[in-house]
Residue frames as a rotation matrix with the C-alpha (Angstrom) as fourth column:
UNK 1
0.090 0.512 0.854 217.57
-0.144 0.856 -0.497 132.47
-0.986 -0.078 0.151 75.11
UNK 2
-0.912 -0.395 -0.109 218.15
-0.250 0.324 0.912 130.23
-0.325 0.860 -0.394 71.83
UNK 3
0.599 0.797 0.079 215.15
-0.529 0.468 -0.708 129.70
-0.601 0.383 0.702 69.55
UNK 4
-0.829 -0.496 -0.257 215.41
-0.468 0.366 0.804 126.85
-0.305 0.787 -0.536 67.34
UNK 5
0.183 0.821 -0.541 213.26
-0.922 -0.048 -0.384 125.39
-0.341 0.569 0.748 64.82
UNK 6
-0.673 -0.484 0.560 213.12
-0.328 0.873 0.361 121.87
-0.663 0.059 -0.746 63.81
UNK 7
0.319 0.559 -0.765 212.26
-0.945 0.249 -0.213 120.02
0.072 0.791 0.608 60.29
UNK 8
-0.523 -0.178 -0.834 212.35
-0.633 0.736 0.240 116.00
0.571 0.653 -0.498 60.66
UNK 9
-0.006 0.552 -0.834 210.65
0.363 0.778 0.512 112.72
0.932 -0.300 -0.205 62.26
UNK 10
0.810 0.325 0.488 208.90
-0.485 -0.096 0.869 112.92
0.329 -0.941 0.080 65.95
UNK 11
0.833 -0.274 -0.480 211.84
0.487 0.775 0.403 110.67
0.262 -0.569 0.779 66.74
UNK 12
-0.363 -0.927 -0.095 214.79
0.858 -0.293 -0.421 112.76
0.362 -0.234 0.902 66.44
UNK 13
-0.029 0.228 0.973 212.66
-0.409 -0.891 0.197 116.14
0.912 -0.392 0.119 67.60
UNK 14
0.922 0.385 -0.041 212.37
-0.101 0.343 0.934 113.89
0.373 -0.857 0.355 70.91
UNK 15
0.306 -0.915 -0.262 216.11
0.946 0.262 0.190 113.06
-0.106 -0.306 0.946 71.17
UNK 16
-0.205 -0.337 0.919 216.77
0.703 -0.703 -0.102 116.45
0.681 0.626 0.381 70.31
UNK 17
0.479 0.841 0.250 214.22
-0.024 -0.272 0.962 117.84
0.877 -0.467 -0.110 72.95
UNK 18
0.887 0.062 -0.457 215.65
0.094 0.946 0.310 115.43
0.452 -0.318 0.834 74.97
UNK 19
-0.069 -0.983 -0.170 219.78
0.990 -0.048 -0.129 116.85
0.119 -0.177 0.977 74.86
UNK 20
0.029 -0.362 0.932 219.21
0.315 -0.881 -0.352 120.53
0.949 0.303 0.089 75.28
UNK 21
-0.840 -0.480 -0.252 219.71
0.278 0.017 -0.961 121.95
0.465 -0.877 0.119 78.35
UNK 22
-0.268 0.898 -0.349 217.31
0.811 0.406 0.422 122.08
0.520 -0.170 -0.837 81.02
UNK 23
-0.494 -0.114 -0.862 218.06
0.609 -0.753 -0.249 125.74
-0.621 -0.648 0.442 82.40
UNK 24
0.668 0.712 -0.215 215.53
0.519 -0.653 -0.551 127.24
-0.533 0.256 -0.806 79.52
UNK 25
0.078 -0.654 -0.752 218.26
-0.133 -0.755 0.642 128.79
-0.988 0.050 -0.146 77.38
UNK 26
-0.974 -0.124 -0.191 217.70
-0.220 0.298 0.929 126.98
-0.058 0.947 -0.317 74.37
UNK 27
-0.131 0.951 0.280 214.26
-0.484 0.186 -0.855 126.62
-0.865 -0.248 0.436 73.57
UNK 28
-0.805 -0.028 0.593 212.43
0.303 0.840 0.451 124.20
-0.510 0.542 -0.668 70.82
UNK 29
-0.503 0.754 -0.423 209.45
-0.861 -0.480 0.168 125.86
-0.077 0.449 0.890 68.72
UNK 30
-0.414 0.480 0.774 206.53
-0.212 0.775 -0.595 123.83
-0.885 -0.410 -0.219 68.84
UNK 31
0.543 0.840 -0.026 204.46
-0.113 0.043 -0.993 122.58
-0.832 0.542 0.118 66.24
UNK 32
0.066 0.201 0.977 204.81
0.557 0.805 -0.203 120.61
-0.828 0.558 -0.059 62.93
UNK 33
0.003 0.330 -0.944 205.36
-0.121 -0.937 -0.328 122.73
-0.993 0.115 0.037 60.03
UNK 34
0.861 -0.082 0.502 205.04
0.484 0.436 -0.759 122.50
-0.156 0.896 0.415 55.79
UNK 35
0.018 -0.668 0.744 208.02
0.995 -0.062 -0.080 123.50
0.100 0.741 0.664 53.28
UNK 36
0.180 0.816 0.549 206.02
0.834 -0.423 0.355 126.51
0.522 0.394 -0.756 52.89
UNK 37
0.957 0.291 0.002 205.69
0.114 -0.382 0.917 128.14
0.268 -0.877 -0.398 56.14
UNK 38
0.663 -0.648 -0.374 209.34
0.744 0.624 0.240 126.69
0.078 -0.438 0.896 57.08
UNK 39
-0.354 -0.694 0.627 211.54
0.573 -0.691 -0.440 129.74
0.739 0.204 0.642 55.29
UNK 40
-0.023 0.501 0.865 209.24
-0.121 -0.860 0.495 132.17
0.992 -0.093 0.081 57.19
UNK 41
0.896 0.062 -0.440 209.27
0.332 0.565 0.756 130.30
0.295 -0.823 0.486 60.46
UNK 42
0.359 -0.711 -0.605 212.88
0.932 0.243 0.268 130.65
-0.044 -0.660 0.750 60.62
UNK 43
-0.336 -0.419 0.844 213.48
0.118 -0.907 -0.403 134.43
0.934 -0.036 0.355 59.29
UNK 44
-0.098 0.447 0.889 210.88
-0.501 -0.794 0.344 135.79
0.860 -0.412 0.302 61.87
UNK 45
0.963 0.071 0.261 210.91
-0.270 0.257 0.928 133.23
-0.001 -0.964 0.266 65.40
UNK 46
0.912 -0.384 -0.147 214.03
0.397 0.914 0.078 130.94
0.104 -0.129 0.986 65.09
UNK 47
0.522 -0.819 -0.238 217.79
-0.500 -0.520 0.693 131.51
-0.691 -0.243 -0.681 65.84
UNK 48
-0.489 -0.863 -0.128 218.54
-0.778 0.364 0.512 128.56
-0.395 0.350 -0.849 64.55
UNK 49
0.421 0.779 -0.466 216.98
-0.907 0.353 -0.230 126.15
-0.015 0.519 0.855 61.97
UNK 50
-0.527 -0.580 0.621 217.72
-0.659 0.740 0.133 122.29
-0.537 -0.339 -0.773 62.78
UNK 51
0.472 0.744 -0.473 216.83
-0.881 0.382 -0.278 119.85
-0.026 0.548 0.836 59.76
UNK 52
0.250 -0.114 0.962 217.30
-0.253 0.951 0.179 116.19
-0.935 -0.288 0.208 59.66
UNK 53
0.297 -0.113 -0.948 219.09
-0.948 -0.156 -0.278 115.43
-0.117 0.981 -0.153 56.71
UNK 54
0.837 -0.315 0.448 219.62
0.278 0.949 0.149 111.53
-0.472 0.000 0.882 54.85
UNK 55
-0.002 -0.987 0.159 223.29
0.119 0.158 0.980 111.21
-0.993 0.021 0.118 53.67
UNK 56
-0.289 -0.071 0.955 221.89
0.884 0.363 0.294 110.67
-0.367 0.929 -0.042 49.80
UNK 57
0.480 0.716 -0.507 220.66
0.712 -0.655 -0.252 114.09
-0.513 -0.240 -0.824 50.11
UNK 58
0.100 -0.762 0.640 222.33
0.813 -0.308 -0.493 116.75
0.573 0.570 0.589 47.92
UNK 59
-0.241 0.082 -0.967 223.37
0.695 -0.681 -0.231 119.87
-0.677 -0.728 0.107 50.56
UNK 60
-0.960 -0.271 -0.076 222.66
0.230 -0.911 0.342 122.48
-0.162 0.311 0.937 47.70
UNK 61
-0.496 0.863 -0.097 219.25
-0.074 0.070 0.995 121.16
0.865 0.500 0.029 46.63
UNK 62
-0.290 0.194 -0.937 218.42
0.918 0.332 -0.216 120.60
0.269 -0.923 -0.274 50.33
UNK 63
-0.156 -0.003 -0.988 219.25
0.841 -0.525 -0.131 123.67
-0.518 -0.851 0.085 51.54
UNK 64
-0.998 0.064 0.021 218.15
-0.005 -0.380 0.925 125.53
0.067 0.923 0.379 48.25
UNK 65
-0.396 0.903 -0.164 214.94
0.701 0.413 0.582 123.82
0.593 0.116 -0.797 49.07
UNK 66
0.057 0.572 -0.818 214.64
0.998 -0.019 0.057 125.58
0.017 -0.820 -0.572 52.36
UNK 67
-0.031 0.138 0.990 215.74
0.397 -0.907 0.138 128.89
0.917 0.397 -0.027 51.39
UNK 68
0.235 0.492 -0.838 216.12
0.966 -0.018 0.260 130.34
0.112 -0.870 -0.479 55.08
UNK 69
0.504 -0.234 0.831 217.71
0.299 -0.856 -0.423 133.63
0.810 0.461 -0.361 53.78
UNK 70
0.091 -0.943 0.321 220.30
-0.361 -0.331 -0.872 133.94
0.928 -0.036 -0.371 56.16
UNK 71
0.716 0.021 0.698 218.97
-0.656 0.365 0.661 131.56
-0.241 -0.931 0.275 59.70
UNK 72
-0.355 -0.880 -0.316 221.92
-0.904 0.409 -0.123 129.25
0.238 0.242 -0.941 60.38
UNK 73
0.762 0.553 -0.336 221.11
-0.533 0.831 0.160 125.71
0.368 0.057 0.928 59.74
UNK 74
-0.436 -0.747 0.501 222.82
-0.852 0.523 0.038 122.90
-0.291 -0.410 -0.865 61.41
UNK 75
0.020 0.571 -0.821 222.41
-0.948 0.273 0.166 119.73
0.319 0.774 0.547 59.98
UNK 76
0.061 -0.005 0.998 221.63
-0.691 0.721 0.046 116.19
-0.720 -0.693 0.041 61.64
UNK 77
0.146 0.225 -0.963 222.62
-0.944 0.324 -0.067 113.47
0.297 0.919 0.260 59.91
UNK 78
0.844 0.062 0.533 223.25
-0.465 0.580 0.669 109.63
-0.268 -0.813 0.518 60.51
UNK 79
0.661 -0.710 0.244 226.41
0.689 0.703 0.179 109.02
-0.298 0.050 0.953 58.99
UNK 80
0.707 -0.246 -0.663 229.39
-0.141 -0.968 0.208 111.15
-0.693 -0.053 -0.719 58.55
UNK 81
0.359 -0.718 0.597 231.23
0.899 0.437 -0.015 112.25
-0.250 0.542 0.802 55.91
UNK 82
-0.114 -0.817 -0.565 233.88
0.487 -0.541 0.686 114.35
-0.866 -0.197 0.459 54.98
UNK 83
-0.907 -0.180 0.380 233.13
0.420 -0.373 0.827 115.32
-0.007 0.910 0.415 51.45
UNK 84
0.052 0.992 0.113 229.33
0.849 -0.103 0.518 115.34
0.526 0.069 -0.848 52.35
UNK 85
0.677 0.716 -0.170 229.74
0.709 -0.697 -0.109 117.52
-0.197 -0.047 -0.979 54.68
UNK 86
-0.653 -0.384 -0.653 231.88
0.126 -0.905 0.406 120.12
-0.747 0.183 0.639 52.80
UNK 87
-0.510 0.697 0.504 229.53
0.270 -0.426 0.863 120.26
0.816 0.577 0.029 49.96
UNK 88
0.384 0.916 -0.118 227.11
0.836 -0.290 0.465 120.97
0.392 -0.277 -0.877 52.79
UNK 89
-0.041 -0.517 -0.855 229.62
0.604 -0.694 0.391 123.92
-0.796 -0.501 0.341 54.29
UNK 90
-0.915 -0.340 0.217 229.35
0.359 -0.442 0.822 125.55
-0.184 0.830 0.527 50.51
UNK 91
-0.350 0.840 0.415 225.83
0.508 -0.202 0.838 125.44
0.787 0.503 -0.356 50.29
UNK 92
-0.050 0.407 0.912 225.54
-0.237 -0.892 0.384 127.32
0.970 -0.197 0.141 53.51
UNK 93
0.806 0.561 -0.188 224.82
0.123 0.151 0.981 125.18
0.579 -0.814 0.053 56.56
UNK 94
0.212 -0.541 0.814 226.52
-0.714 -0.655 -0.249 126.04
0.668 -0.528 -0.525 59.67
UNK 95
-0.339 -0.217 0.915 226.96
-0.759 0.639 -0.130 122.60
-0.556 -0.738 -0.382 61.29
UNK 96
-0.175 -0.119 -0.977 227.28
-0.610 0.792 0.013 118.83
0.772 0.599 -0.211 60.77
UNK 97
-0.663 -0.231 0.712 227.05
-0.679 0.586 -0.442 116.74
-0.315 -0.777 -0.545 63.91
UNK 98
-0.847 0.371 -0.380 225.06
0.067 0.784 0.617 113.19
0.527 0.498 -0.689 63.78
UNK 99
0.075 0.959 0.274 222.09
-0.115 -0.265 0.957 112.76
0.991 -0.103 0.091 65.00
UNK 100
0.542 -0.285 -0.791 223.25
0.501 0.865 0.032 110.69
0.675 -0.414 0.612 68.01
UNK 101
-0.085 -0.877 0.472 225.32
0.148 -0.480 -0.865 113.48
0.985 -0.004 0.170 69.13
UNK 102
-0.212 0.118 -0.970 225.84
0.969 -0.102 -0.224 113.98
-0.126 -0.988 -0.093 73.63
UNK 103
-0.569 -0.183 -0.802 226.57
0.491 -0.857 -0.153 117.56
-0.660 -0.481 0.578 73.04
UNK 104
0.014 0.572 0.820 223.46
0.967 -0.218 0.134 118.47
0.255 0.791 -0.556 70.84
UNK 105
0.715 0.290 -0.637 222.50
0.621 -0.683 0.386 121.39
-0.323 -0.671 -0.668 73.06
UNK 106
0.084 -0.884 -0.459 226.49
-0.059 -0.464 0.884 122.88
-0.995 -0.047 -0.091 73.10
UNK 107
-0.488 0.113 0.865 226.30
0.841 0.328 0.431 122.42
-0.235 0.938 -0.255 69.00
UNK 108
0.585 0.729 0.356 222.84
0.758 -0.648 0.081 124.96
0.290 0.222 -0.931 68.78
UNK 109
0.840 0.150 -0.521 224.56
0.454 -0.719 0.526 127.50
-0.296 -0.679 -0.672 71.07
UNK 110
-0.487 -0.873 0.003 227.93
0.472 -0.260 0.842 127.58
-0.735 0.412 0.539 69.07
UNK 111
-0.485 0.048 0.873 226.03
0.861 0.203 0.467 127.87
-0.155 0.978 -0.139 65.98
UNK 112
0.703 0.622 0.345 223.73
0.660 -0.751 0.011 130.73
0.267 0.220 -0.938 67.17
UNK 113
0.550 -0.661 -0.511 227.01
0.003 -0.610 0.792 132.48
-0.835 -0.437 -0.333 68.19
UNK 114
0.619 -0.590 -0.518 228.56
-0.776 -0.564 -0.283 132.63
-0.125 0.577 -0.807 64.87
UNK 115
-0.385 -0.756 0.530 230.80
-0.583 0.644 0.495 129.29
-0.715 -0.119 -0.689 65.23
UNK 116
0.294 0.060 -0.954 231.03
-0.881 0.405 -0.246 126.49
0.372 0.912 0.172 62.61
UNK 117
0.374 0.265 0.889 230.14
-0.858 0.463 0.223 123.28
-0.352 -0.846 0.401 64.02
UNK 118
0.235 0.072 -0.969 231.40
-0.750 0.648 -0.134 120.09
0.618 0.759 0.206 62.59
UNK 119
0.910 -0.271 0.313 231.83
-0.019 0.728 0.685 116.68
-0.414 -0.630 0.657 64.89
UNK 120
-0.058 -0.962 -0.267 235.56
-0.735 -0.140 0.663 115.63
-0.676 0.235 -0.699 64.43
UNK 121
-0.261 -0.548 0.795 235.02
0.121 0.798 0.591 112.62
-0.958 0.250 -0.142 62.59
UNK 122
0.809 0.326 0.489 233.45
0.587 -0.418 -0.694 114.74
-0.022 0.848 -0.529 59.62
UNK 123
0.847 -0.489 -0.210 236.43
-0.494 -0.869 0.033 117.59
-0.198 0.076 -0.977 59.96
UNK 124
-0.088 -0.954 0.288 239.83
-0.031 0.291 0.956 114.84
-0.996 0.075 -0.055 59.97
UNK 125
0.127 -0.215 0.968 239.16
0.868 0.496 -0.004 114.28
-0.479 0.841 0.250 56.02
UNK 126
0.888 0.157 0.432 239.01
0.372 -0.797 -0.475 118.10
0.270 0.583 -0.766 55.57
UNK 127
0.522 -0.783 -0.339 242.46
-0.571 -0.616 0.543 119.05
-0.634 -0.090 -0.768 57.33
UNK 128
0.888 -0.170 -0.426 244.96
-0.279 0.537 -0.796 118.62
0.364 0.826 0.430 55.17
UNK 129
0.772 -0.616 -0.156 248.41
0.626 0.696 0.353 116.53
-0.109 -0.370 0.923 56.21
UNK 130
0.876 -0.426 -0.227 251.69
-0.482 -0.754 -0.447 118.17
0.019 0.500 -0.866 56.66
UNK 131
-0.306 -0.952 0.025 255.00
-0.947 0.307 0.090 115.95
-0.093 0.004 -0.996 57.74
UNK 132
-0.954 -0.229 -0.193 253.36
-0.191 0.962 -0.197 112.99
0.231 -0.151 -0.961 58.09
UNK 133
-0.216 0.975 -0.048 249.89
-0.091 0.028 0.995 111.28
0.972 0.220 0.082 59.10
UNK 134
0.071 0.519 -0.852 249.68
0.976 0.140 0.167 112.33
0.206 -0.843 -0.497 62.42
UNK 135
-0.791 -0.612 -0.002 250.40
0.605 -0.782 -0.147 115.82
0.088 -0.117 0.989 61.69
UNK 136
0.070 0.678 0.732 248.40
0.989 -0.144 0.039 118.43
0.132 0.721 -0.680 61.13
UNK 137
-0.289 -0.233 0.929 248.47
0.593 -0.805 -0.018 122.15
0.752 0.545 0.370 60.09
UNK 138
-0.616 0.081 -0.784 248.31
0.720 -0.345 -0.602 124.21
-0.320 -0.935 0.154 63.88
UNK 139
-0.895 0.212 -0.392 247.14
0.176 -0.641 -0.747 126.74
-0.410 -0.738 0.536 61.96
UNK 140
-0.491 0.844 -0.217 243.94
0.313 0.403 0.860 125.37
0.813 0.354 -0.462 61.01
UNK 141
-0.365 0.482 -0.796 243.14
0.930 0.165 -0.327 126.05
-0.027 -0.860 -0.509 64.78
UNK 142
0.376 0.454 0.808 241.10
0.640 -0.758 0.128 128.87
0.670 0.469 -0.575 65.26
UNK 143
-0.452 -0.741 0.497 242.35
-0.056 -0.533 -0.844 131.43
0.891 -0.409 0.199 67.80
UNK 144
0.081 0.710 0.699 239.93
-0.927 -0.205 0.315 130.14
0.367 -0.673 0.642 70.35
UNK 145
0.950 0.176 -0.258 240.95
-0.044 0.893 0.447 126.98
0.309 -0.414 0.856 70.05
UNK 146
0.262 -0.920 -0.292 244.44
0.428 0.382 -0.819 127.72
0.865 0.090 0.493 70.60
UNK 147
-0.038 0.149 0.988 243.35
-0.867 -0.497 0.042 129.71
0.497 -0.855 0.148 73.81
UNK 148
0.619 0.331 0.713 242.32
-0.747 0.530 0.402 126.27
-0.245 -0.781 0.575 74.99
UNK 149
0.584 -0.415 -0.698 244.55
0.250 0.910 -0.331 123.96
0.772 0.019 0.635 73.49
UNK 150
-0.617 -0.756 0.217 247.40
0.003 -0.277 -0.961 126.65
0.787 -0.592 0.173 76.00
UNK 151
0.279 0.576 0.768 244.82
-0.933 -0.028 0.360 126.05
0.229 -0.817 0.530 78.86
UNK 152
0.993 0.076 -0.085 245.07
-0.053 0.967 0.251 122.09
0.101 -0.244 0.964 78.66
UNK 153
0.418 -0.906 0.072 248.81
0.161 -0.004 -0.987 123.07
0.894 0.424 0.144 78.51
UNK 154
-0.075 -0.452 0.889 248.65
-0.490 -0.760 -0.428 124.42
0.869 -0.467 -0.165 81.52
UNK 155
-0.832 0.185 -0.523 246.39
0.140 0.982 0.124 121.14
0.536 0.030 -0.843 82.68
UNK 156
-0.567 0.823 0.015 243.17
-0.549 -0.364 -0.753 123.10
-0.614 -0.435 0.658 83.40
UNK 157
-0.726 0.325 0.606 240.69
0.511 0.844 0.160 120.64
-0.460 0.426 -0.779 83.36
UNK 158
-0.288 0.580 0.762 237.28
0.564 -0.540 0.625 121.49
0.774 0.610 -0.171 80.64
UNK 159
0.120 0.568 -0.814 235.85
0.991 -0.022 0.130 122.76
0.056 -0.823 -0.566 83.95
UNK 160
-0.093 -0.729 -0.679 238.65
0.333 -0.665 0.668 125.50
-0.938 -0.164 0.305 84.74
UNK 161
-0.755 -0.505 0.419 238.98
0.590 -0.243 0.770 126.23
-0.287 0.828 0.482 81.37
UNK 162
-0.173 0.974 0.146 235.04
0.866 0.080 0.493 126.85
0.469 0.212 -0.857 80.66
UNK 163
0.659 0.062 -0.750 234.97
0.604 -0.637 0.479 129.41
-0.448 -0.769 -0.457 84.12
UNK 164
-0.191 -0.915 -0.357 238.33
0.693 -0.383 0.611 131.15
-0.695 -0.131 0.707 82.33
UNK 165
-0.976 -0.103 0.190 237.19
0.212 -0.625 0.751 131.88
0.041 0.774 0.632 79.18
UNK 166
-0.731 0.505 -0.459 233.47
-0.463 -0.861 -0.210 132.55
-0.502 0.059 0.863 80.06
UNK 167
-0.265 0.703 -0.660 231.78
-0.929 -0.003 0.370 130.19
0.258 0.711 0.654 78.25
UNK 168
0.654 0.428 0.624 230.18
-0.706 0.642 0.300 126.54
-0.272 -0.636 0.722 78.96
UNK 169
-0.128 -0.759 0.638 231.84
-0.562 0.586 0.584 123.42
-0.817 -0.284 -0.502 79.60
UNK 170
0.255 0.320 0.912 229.93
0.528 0.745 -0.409 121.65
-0.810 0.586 0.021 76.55
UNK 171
0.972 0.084 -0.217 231.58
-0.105 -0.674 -0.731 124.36
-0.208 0.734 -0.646 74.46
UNK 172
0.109 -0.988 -0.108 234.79
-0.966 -0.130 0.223 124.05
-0.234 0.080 -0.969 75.71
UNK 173
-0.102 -0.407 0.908 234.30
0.043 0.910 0.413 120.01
-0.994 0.082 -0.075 74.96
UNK 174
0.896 0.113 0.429 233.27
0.411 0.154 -0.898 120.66
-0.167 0.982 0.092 71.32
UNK 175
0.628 -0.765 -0.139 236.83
-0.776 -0.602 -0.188 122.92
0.060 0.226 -0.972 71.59
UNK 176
0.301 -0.670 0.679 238.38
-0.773 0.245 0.585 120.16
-0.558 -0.701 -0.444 72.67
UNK 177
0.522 0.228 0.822 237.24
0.291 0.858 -0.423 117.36
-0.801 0.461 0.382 70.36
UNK 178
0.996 0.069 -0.053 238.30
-0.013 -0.476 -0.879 119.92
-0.086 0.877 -0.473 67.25
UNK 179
-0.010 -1.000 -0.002 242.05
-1.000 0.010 0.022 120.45
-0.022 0.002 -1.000 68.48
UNK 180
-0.270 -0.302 0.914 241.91
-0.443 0.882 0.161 116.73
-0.855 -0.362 -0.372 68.74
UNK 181
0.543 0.528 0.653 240.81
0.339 0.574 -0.746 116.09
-0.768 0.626 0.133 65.31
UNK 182
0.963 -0.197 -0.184 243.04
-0.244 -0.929 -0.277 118.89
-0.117 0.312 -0.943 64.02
UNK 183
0.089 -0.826 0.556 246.37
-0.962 0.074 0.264 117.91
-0.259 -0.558 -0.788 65.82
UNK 184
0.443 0.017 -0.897 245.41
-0.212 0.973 -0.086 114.06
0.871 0.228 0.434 65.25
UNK 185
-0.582 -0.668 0.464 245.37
-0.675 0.078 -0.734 113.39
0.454 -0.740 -0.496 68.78
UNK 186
-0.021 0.585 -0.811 244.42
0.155 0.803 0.575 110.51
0.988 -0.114 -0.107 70.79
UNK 187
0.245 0.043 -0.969 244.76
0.947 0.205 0.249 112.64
0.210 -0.978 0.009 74.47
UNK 188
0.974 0.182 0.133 244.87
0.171 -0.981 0.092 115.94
0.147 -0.067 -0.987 75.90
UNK 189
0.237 -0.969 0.063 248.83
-0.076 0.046 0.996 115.16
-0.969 -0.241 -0.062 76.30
UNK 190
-0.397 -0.398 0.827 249.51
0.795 0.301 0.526 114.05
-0.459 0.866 0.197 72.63
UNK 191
0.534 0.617 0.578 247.49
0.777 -0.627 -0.049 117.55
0.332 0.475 -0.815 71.63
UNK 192
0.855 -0.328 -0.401 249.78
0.184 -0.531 0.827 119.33
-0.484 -0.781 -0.394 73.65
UNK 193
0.217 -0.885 0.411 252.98
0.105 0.440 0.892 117.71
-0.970 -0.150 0.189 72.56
UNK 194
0.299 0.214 0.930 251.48
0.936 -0.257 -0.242 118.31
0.187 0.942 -0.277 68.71
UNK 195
0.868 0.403 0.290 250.90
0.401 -0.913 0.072 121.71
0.294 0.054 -0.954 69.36
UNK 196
0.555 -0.804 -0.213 254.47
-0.490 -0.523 0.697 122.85
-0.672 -0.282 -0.685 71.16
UNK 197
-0.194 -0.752 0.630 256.18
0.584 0.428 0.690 120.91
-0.789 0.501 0.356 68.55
UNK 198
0.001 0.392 0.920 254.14
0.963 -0.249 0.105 123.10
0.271 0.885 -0.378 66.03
UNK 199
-0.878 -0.478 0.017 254.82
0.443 -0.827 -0.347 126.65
0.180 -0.297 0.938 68.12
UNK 200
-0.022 0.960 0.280 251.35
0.208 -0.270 0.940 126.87
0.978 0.079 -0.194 69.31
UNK 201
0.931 0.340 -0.133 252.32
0.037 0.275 0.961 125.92
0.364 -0.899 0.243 72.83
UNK 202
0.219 -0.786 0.578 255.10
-0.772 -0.502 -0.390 127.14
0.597 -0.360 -0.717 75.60
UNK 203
0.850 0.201 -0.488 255.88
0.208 0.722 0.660 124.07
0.484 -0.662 0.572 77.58
């Protein structure tokens, strides 16, 4: 079971509440909490610490503020950006996604495993181009995603793929979205076709 800990408005702890799964594996900590209390909250109950962050926000002074001495933070925000969030990847936090996000739930559970979370449309301004602007650098992928990018190669849907490697389907879609920001694809065929042109993939 995932503990997580939440700092912002009753509105997004409801939407939040709201996307995690319902099999009891992620849990929400109840209760309201100051600044104060917060660091201590997350060393000693929380897996993860989930804070609502505004865009004008600085990630160092933010997350400087909270001080969680080593709980991974994932940060909600309502607009993405690419520079924002690397400055927030420097100052420490372990995830970007918007607030808005489907796969909130599959986000918490990466992060409390050790993974680095970012939505694609915050990651395309961090990869950097190589022939051309639809390229991009294969090996940027991590070695997990390149387990699944040769699954979709093989045309195992997220389903199949999820049952292969062990892990949930809302994991294997946040894999999916990444090789597709990565690759600059618009389809699980044009991610392919990237990827064996780039010697990732045996077709």
């Amino acid at each position: 079971m995932t503990r997580i800990l939440f700092e912002g408005t009753a509105l997004t702890r409801t939407a939040l509440a709201d996307a995690l799964p319902a099999d009891g594996s992620i849990v929400l900590l109840d209760g309201a909490r100051s600044s104060a209390t917060l660091a201590r909250d997350a060393r000693e109950r929380a897996d993860v610490l989930v804070l609502e962050a505004e865009g004008d926000e600085v990630p160092a002074e933010l997350l400087a503020h909270v001080d969680v001495a080593g709980t991974p933070v994932l940060l909600l925000v309502s607009q993405l950006d690419g520079a924002w969030a690397r400055a927030a990847l420097r100052a420490g936090a372990r995830a970007v996604v918007p607030r808005d996000a489907a796969d909130l739930g599959a986000a918490v559970a990466a992060v409390a495993s050790g993974y680095v979370v970012l939505h694609p449309d915050a990651v395309e301004p961090l990869v950097p181009a190589v022939d051309g602007p639809h390229e991009r650098n294969g090996h940027s992928l991590t070695a997990r995603e390149i387990e699944v990018l040769r699954m979709m190669a093989e045309g195992l849907a997220n389903k199949a793929i999820a049952a292969r490697l062990g892990i949930s389907e809302h994991t294997v879609k946040f894999h999916v979205g990444s090789i597709f920001a990565k690759l600059h694809a618009g389809s699980r065929t044009e991610a392919v076709t990237v990827g064996a042109r780039q010697g990732l993939v045996m077709l």
